[in-house]
N, C-alpha and C positions, 0 to 999 in steps of 0.2 A: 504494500500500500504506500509506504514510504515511496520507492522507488517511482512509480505512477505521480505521486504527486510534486515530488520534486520537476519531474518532467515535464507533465503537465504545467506547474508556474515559471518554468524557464520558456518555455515556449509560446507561453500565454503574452509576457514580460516580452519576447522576441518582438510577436507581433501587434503587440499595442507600443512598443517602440517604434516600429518599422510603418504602424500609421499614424504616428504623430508626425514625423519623418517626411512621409508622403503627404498631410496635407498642409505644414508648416513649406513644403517648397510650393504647393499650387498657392498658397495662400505672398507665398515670396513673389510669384510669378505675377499675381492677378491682382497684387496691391496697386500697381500704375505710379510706382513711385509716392503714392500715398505715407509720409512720416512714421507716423503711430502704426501702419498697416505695416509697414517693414520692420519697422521694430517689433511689433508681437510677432510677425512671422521667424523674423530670425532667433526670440529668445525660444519658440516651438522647437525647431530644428535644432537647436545648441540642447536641449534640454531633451529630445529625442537622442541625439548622439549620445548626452552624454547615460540616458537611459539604456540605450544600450553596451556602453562600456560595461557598466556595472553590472549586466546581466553576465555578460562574457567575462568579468572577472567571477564570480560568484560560480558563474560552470566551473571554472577551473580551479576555483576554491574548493568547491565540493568535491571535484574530483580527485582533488590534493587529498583531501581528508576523510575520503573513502580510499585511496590507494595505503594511506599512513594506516590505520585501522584493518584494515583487508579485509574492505566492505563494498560492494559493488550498487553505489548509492543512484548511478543512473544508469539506466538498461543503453 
C-alpha cells in the first residue's frame, strides 16, 4: 500500500507541476505584454519549475532511503 501510494503522489505532484507549467506559459504567451499579466505568468512557471524540482529531489530521496534500509519503496 505504501508503495502505490508513494507512487501514486509522485506522479500526481508530476502532473499538477507539468500543468501549472503549461498554463503559466499560454498565460506568458496571451498576456500581450500586459505588466501584472506577465508577472503572474512568470511567478506560475518559476513556481511550477520549481514544483517540480522538489518532486524529482524527493524521488530520489526516497529512493536513497529505500536502497539504505533495503526497502523497495517505489515499484
Amino acid at each position: 500500500i505504501i508503495q502505490l501510494g508513494i507512487t501514486f503522489l509522485l506522479v500526481g505532484a508530476t502532473l499538477l507541476a507539468l500543468t501549472f507549467l503549461i498554463w503559466g506559459g499560454i498565460q506568458l504567451i496571451t498576456s500581450g505584454g500586459d505588466k501584472t499579466g506577465v508577472e503572474t505568468a512568470r511567478k506560475k512557471v518559476t513556481f511550477a519549475i520549481l514544483g517540480l524540482v522538489i518532486t524529482f529531489l524527493s524521488f530520489f530521496i526516497i529512493n536513497f532511503i529505500g536502497t539504505f534500509f533495503g526497502i523497495m519503496l517505489i515499484k
